[in-house]
N, C-alpha and C positions, 0 to 999 in steps of 0.2 A: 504493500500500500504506500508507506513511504517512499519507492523507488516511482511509484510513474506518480506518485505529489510531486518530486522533484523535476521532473522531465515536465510536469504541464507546468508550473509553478516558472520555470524556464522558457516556454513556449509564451505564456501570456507576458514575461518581461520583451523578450524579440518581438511579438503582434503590436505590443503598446508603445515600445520609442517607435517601430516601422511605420505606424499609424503616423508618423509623423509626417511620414513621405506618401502615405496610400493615396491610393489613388490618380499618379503620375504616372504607370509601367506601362500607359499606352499612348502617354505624349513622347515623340520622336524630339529629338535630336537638334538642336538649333545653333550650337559653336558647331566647328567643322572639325570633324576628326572623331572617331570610338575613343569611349576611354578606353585605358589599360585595363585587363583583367584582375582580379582583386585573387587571394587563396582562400583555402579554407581558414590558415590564420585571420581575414578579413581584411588585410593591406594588399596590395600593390606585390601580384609573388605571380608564381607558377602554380604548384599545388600546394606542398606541404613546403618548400622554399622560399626563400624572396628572390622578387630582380631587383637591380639597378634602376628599374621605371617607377614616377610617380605620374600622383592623378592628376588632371587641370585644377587652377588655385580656387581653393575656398569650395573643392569636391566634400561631397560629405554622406556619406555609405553607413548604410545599416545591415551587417550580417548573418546570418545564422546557418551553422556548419557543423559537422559531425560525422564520427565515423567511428564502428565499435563501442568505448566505455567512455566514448570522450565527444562535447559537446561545447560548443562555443558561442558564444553573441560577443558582437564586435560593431565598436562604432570608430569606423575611421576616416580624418580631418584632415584634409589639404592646409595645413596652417598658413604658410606661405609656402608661394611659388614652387620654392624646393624643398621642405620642409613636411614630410608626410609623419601625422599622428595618428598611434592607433590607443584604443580604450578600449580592452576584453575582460568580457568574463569568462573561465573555464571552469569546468565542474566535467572531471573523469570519477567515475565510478571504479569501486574496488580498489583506491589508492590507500591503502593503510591497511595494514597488516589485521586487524579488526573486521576486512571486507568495507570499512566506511569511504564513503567517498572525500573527495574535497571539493570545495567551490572556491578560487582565487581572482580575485581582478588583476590582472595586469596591463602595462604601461610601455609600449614601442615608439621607437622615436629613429626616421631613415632619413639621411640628409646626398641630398644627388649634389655630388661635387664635382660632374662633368657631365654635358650634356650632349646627347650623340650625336652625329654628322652623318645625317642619311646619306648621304652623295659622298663622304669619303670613306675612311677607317676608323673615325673615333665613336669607340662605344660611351654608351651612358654608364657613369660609374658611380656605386653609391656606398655610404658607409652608413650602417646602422646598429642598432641593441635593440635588444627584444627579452622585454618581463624582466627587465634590470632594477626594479625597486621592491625591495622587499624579498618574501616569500614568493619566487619565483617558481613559475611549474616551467616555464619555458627559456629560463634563465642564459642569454646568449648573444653572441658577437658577431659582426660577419662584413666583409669589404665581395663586392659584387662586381661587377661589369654584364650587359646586356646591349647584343648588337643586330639590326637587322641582317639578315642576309637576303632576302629577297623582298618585294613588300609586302609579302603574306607570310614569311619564314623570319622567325628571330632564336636565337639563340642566348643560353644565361650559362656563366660559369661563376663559382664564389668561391671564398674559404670561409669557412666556418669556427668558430670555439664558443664553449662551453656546451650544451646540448646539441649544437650544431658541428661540433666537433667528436663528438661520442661513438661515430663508426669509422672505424680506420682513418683512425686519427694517427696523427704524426708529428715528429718534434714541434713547437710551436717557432718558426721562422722568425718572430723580435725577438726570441731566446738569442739569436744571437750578436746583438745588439746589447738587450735587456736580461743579462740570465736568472734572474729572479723570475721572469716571466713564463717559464719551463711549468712552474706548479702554481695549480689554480686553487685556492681557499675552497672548501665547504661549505657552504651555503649554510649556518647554523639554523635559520630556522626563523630567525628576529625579520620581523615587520619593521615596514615606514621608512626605512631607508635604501638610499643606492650602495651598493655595492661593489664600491670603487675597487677595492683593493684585487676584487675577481675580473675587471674588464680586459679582452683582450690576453688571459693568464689562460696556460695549461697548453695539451694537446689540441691541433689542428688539423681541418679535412675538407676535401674538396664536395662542394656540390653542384649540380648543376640541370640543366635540361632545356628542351626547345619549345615551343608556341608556333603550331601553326595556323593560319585562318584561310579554313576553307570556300572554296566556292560557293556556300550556300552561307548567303547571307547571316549574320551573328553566330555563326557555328563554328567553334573553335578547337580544337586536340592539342591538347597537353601531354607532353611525359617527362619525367626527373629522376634526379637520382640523388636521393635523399640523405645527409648525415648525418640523421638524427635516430640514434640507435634504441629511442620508446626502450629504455632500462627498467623506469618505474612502473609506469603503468602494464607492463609483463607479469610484476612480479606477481601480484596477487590476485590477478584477473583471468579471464579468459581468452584474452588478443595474445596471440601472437603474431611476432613481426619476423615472415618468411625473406623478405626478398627488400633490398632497397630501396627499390624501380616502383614508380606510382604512375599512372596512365590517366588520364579521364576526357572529357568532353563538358562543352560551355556553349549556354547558349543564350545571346546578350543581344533581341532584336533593336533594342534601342541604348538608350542612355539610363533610363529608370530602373532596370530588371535586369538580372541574373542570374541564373540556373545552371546548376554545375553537378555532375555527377562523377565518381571515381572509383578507380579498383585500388586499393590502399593496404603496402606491403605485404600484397602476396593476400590476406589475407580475408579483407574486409571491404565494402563497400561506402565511400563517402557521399555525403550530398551538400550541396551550399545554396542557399539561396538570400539573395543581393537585392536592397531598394538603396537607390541615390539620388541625391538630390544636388544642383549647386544655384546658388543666387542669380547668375550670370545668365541662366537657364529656365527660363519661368515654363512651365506648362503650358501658359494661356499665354500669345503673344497678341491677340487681339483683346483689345481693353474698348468696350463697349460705352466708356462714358463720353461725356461732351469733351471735345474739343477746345483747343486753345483759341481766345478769339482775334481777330485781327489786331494790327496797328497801324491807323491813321497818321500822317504827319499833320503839323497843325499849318493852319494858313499861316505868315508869318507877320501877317498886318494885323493880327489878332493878337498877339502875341503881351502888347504892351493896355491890352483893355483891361480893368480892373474894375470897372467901375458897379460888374455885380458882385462884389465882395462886402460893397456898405449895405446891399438890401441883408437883414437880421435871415428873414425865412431862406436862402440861398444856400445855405448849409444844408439844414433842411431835409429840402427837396434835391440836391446832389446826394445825400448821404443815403436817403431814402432809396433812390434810383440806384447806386451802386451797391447797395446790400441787399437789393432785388437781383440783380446780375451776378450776384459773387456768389449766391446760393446754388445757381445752376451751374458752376465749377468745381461747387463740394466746398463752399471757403464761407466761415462765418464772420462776417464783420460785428466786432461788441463797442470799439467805441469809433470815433472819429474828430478831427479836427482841421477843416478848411482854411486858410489863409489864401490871401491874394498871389502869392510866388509861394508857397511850400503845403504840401497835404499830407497829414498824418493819420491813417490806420490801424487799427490793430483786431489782427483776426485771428479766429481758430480753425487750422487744419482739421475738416473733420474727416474726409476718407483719405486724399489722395498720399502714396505711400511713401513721396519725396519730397520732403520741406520747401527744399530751391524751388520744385516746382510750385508750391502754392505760390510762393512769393513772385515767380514768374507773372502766373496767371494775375496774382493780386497787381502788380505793376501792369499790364495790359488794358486790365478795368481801367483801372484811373488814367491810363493815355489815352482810352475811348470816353469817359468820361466826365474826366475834368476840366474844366476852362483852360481855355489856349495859356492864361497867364500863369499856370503852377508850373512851377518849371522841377520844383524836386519834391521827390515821393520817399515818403517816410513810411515803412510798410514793416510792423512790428508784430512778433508772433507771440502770441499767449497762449497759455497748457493753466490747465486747472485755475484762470481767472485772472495768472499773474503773467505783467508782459514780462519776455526772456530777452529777445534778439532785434533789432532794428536792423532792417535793410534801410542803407541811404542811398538810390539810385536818382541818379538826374534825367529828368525825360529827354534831353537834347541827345543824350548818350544811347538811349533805347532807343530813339528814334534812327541813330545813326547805323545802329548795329543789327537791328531786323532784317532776316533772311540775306544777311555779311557771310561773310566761310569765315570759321572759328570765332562766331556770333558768342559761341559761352566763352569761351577764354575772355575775349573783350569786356564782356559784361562781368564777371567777377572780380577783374580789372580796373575797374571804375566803378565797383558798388562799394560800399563803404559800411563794416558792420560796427554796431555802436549795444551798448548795455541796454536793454529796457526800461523804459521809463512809465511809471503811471499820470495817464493823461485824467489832469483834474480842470475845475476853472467851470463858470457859466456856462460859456458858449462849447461847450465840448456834445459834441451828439453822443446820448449813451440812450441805445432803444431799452435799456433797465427789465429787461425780458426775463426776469426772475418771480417766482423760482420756477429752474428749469428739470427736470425728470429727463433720466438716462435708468436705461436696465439692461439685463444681458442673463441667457440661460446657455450652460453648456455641460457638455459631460466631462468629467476630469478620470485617469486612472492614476492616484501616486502608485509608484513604484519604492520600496526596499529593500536592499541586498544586506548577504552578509549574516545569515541565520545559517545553524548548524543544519541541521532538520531539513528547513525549505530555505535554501540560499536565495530565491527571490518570493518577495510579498507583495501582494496589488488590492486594491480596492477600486470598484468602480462605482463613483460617486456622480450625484447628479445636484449641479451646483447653481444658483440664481443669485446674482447681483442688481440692488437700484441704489442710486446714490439722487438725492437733492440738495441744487444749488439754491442757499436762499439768499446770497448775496454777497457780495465781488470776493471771491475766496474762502467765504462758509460753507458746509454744507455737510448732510449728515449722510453716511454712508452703510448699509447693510449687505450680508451676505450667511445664506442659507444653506445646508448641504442635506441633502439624503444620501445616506450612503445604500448603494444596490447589492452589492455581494463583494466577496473578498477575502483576504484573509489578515490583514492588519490589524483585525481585531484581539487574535494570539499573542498571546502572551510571549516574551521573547524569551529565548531556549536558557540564557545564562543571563544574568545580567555581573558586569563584571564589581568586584568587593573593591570599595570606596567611601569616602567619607563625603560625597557629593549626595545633596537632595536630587532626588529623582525627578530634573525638571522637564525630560523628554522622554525616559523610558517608562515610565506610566503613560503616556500617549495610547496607547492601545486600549484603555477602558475608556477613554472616552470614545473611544470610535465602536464600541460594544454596546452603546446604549443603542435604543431602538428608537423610530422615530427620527424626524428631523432633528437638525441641531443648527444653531446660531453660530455661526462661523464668527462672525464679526457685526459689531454696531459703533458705531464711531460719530461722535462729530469733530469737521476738522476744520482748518482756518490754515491756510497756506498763503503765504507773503511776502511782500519785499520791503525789508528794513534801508535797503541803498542798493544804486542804481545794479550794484555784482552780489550785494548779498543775499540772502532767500532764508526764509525762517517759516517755518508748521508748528503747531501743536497739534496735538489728537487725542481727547480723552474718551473713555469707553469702553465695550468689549475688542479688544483691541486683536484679538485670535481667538482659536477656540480652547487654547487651553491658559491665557491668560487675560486677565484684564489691569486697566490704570490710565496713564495718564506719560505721555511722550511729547518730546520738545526737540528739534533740530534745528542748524542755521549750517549755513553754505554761501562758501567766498566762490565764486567761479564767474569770472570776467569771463566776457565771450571769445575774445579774440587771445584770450593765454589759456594756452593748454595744460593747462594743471588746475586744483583749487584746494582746497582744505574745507572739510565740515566737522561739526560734532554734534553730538546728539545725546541725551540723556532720558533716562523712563524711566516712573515708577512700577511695579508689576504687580500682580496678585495674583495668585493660583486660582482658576475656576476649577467647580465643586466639578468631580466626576459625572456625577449622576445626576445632577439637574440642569435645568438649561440655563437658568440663572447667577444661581448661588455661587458661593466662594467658598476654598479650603485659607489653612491661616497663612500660609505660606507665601508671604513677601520679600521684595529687597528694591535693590539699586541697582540698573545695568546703566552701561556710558561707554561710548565710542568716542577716537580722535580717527578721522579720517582722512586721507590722502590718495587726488586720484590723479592719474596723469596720462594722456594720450601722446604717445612718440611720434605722433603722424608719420606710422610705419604701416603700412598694409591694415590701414581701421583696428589696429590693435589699442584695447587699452587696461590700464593696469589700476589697483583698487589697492591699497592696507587699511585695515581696520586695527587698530589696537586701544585694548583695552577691558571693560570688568564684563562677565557674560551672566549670562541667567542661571547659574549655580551658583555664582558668585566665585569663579575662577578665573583669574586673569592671563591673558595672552593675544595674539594675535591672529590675523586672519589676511592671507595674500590671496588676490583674484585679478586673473589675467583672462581677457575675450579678445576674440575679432570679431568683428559687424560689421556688416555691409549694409549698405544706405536703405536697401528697403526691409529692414528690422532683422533679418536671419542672423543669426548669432551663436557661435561656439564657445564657450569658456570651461574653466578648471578652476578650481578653489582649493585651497590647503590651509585648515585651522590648528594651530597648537599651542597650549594654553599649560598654564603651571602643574596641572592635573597630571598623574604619575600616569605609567603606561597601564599601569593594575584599572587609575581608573576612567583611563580614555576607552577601554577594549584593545583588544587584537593587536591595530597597528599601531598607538599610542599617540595618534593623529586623527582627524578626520581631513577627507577630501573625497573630490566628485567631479561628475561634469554636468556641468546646462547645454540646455540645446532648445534656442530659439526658430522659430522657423514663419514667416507671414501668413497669413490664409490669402493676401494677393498674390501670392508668388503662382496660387495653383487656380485662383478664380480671372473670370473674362472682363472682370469689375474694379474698380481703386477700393481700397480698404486698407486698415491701419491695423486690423486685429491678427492677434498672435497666438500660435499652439505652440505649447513648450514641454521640454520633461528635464527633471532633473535626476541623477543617476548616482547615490550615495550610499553607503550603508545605513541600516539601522538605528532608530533612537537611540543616540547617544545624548550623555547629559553634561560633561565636559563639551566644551566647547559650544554648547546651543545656546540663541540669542536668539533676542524678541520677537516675534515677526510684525514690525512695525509695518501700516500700510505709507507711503507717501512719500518713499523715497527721494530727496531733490535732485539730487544729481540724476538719478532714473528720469526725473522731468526734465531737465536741464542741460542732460548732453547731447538730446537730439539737434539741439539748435545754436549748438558754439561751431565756432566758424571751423574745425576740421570735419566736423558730417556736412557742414551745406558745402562747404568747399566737394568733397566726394562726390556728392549729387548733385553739384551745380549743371550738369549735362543736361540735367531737367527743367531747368531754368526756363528755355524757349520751349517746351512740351506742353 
C-alpha cells in the first residue's frame, strides 16, 4: 500500500508543477530551430549521459522519467544563455538495506564554454556537476564535447568522475598535475552543503554516444555508452545492470512535448515524458484585443493657442473624453491634470502584460487628444492606488519618431523617468470612483516534499479572493479556501527535537478541519511617505495560521537599481479549530531588506535578514530571473541560528518558485499569474509571516530596468 502511495503521491507532484505548462503540447514552434533533447536525468543529455548542448535562454522543462526502482521529476532552467539548471527529485526504491526507499532533491549546474561551428571542427564543449550538494544519489563531474557530423547525425564523447566515473574507471588525468586528486572522499552522508573537497577527485571514464534524427518528423534514436556503474541501487533491489549500452527513441513533434522510450542496461525499460515552456514563445501569437491607435501630427499654427486653458470646464471634458478612450486599450485613468504646455496622468494597467506598452498607448491618447499647445506628457503608473513611475515624454519627440526604424531605441532615448508623485490641489480631475470591488476564484494545489513515508504531499484546494477599495490606498481584503482532497492534512512522519514552538509544523491541523476556512481578512492602507519611499500597514487575519498587525517602508528610486526596506509585525497564533479564535502564542518578527537588480539577463537578487516566526534569527538569500511578461524562475536559501537537530535533515531550508502568465498561453492581454513553489515540508526554523503586500513585489514592475526590457512595447 505504501509503495504505489509513493509512486501516485509522485505522479500528482509531476501533473501539478506540469499543469503549469498544460495545455501548450499542440502549439508549434515559433523561434527557429528544435530544441535539444533533454535525458531521462531531465537536462540537456543523451539518455542516461549528458552533452555538451544547452537549451535556448530562459527554456524551462518539466520532466518525469523512470526506469526499474528509480523514478525522477525534474525541473530544468535555461538561467542564462549558457548556463543550464537542473532541480530533481529522485526516489529509487529498495535503496537501504531495510528494503526502504529514498526520496532526495538534487541540484545540476552545466556551463557551455565553447560553442560549436556547424561549418567547421569546433565542437560544443561543456563542463558540468551533477547532485553536488549534499546527500547526493547522483553525486558527479564531467567535461563533455558534442559535435555534428551530418545535420541529422551528432555525436557526444565525455569523461566522467564520481558516479560517472564508476565503470572502468581509470587513473584520474589532474592526478597528475594535482596528486591529491587520485582519491575521492566518501560522501559521509551530511546535508546542505557542496562538497568541495570531492569535485573532480578519484577515478575516471569515458562516456559517450550518438543522436540521430530521422526522417520522420520529431522522431529521434538515441544510443550510449554509459559510466555509470548503478552500484547502489543493485545492491538490494531487483535491477540488475547487464550491459552499458542504453538505446531508445524520442519523439518531440513540436517544442511543448516529449516522449521518450528506452531499453536501459540490458535490462529494463525507461520512459520520459517532457512539457516546456519558454517566454520568448507564447502559445497564442494572435492577441485579439484593440489595437494601438494612431498618431496625428498637430497643425503647427495651432501650436501656440492657449486660450482654452482659462475656460475652468476644459479639463473636464478632455479628461472625460480620454478616460473614455483609455478604457478600450485596457488602461484606467484615476486622476489627471491639464495645463496649457504640460498634461499629467496617472493610470492603472489593468490587462495589458507590458508596462512600456500601457504607457505607449497612454502617450498616443493624449497626442490624439490633447490641444495642439501640451507639448509634454507626464504619464504616471499607479498599482494599488499609489503612483510609482513617471514617464516624461515630449510630444514633439513622439511625433518625430512614429513608424522611424528603431522608433523604440529613440523613444527611450528621450523619455525621461522621474519618482511618482501624488497629484493633489483643486483643479486636479479625480473621477473619486470609490469604492471599487475586485474578486477572483481559482483552484490552487500546494505541493510538499521531503516526508519519509510519502516524499510528496498535495492538496487540492479551491480558493476565492474580493478585496474593496474604499479610498486612495484603503481597502479591506478577504480570502477563503475549501480545501477538496489531499493529503496535507497528515501529520508529519518525524518532527525533528528542538526547542523551537511549533510555528509551521502544526500546519496540518489546521488544514484537517472541515468546512471552509478564512484564509485571510485584512485591512490595509499602502502609501507614499516621499517621492522613492513607500510604507503599508495591515492589521487582521493576516494568514491562516496567524493573525496581528504588520508595518513596512521601502527606499526604491526608480531609476537606481537597488533599494532597502524593512518591515516589522506583530503575530498571534490562530486557534486550530475554529475559524476565529486565537491560541496564546505570540511574538515579534522584523526584517532588514536589501534588493538589487544587476541588469544582467532580468536577474534579481533579494536578502532578508533578521528575527523569524519562532523567534530564531538569521537570514534569507533569493535570486530570480523574469522576463517582462511576468514568467519567472527563482531559488531561495534560509538559515537561521537554529541547530541542524532543529532545522530537519539539511539544516537549511531552500526551494524553487516558478512563475508562469496565463497571457503567455491565452489569444487575450492579461496580467494574471499560475505559480508553484517546490520546498520541503513545514519546517519551523526559518518560517516567516506570510505578510500580504509586499512593496517591492508592487514596485519592481515599474523601475526603469523592467520598462527598459519591455520598452519594445512601447509602439505596440
Amino acid at each position: 500500500m505504501n509503495h504505489m502511495r509513493r509512486k501516485s503521491a509522485l505522479r500528482v507532484a509531476f501533473l501539478t508543477t506540469a499543469s503549469l505548462l498544460a495545455g501548450t503540447a499542440v502549439a508549434q514552434n515559433s523561434l527557429t530551430g528544435v530544441r535539444n533533447s533533454l535525458s531521462l536525468m531531465g537536462n540537456t543529455g543523451l539518455i542516461d549521459m549528458p552533452s555538451a548542448e544547452v537549451q535556448p535562454d530562459f527554456e524551462t522543462s518539466w520532466s518525469f522519467s523512470g526506469f526499474s526502482n528509480t523514478r525522477r521529476a525534474t525541473l530544468n532552467f535555461q538561467a542564462i544563455p549558457n548556463l543550464e539548471t537542473t532541480f530533481r527529485y529522485t526516489q529509487v526504491e529498495e535503496w537501504n538495506p531495510n528494503g526502504s526507499q529514498t526520496f532526495r532533491p538534487g541540484f545540476d549546474l552545466k556551463w557551455q564554454f565553447l560553442e560549436e561551428d556547424r561549418q567547421g571542427w569546433r565542437p560544443a564543449m561543456s563542463v558540468g556537476l551533477r547532485d553536488f550538494i549534499g546527500e547526493s544519489v547522483y553525486g558527479s563531474e564531467f567535461v563533455v564535447a558534442t559535435k555534428h557530423v551530418t545535420d541529422s547525425l551528432k555525436v557526444t564523447g565525455g569523461l566522467g568522475w564520481g558516479r560517472l566515473g564508476s565503470l572502468n574507471g581509470f587513473d584520474n588525468p589532474i592526478g597528475l598535475i594535482f596528486p591529491n586528486a587520485n582519491d575521492r572522499p566518501v560522501n559521509d552522508g551530511s546535508s546542505g552543503s557542496v562538497r568541495w573537497d570531492t569535485l573532480f577527485r578519484g577515478d575516471a571514464a569515458f562516456f559517450g554516444g550518438v543522436e540521430w534524427r530521422t526522417p520522420v518528423a520529431g522522431l529521434n534514436v538515441k544510443a550510449e555508452y554509459s559510466s555509470d556503474a548503478y552500484t547502489q541501487e543493485q545492491l538490494y533491489s531487483d535491477f540488475e545492470r547487464k550491459s552499458p549500452f542504453n538505446v531508445g527513441i524520442e519523439y518531440q513533434p513540436g517544442n511543448r512535448f516529449a516522449l521518450g522510450a528506452y531499453y536501459m542496461y540490458g535490462s529494463a525499460v525507461g520512459l520520459r515524458l517532457t512539457l516546456s515552456g519558454n517566454p520568448n514563445d507564447p502559445v497564442t501569437l494572435q492577441d485579439f484585443g484593440a489595437g494601438p491607435p494612431p498618431i496625428n501630427r498637430r497643425n503647427p499654427k495651432a501650436v501656440n493657442q492657449t486660450d482654452w486653458a482659462q475656460n475652468p470646464k476644459s479639463q473636464e471634458r478632455l479628461m472625460k473624453a480620454l478616460s473614455e478612450a483609455a478604457r478600450s486599450q485596457q488602461i484606467a485613468i484615476v486622476k489627471g491634470d491639464i495645463g496649457a504646455r504640460e498634461a499629467e496622468i496617472q493610470i492603472a494597467n489593468g490587462r495589458l502584460r507590458n508596462h512600456s506598452e500601457a504607457i505607449g498607448r497612454a502617450a498616443r491618447l493624449m497626442a490624439i487628444g490633447m490641444p495642439p499647445s501640451v507639448e509634454t506628457f507626464r504619464i504616471t503608473m499607479v498599482d494599488n492606488d499609489v503612483p510609482i513611475t513617471t514617464a516624461v515624454i515630449k510630444r514633439s519627440d513622439l511625433e518625430a519618431q512614429v513608424d522611424t526604424p528603431n522608433a523604440g531605441i529613440k523613444s527611450w532615448e528621450t523619455t525621461v523617468l522621474e519618482d511618482g508623485k501624488t497629484l493633489k490641489g483643486d483643479d486636479i480631475w479625480d473621477p473619486r470612483d470609490y469604492p471599487r470591488f475586485r474578486w477572483s476564484f481559482n483552484p490552487r494545489i500546494p505541493l510538499q516534499f521531503g516526508f519519509g513515508d510519502e516524499p510528496v504531499r498535495y492538496d487540492v484546494v479551491l480558493t476565492g479572493r474580493a478585496r474593496v477599495n474604499i479610498a486612495q490606498g484603503f481597502s479591506i481584503a478577504g480570502q477563503a479556501s475549501q480545501r477538496v482532497f489531499g493529503t496535507l492534512d497528515n501529520p508529519p512522519d518525524a518532527r525533528p527535537e528542538d526547542n523551537l514552538y511549533p510555528v509551521r509544523s502544526n500546519s496540518f491541523l489546521y488544514r484537517a478541519q472541515a468546512g471552509p476556512s478564512l484564509d485571510r481578512l485584512t485591512g490595509d492602507y499602502v502609501f507614499k511617505l516621499a517621492p522613492a519611499i513607500y510604507g503599508s500597514v495591515t492589521g487582521g487575519y493576516l494568514e491562516r495560521g496567524y493573525g496581528g498587525i504588520a508595518g513596512e517602508v521601502l527606499w526604491k528610486p526608480v531609476s537606481q537599481n537597488w533599494g532597502i526596506g524593512a518591515e516589522i509585525a506583530y503575530a498571534r497564533e490562530r486557534d486550530y479549530y475554529s475559524k476565529l479564535g486565537f491560541n496564546d502564542y505570540d511574538t515579534i518578527t522584523g526584517f532588514a531588506s536589501f534588493y538589487w537588480d544587476p541588469d544582467f539577463y532580468g536577474i534579481q537578487t533579494r536578502v532578508d535578514v533578521g528575527r523569524y516566526l519562532a523567534e530564531d534569527w538569521g537570514a534569507t538569500i533569493s535570486v530570480s530571473r523574469r522576463f517582462i511578461n511576468g514568467w519567472e524562475v527563482g531559488a531561495f536559501f534560509t538559515k537561521t541560528e537554529a541547530s541542524k537537530e532543529e532545522f530537519g535533515r539539511d539544516g537549511f531550508d531552500k526551494g524553487i518558485r516558478v512563475r508562469i502568465p496565463l497571457g503567455w498561453t491565452l489569444p487575450f492581454e492579461s496580467r494574471s499569474t499560475i505559480g508553484a513553489t517546490l520546498n520541503s515540508q513545514d519546517r519551523d526554523a526559518g518560517a516567516r509571516l506570510r505578510t500580504p503586500n509586499n512593496l517591492y513585489g508592487i514596485v519592481r514592475e515599474y523601475e526603469a530596468g523592467d520598462l527598459k526590457q519591455g520598452w519594445g512595447g512601447f509602439w505596440q
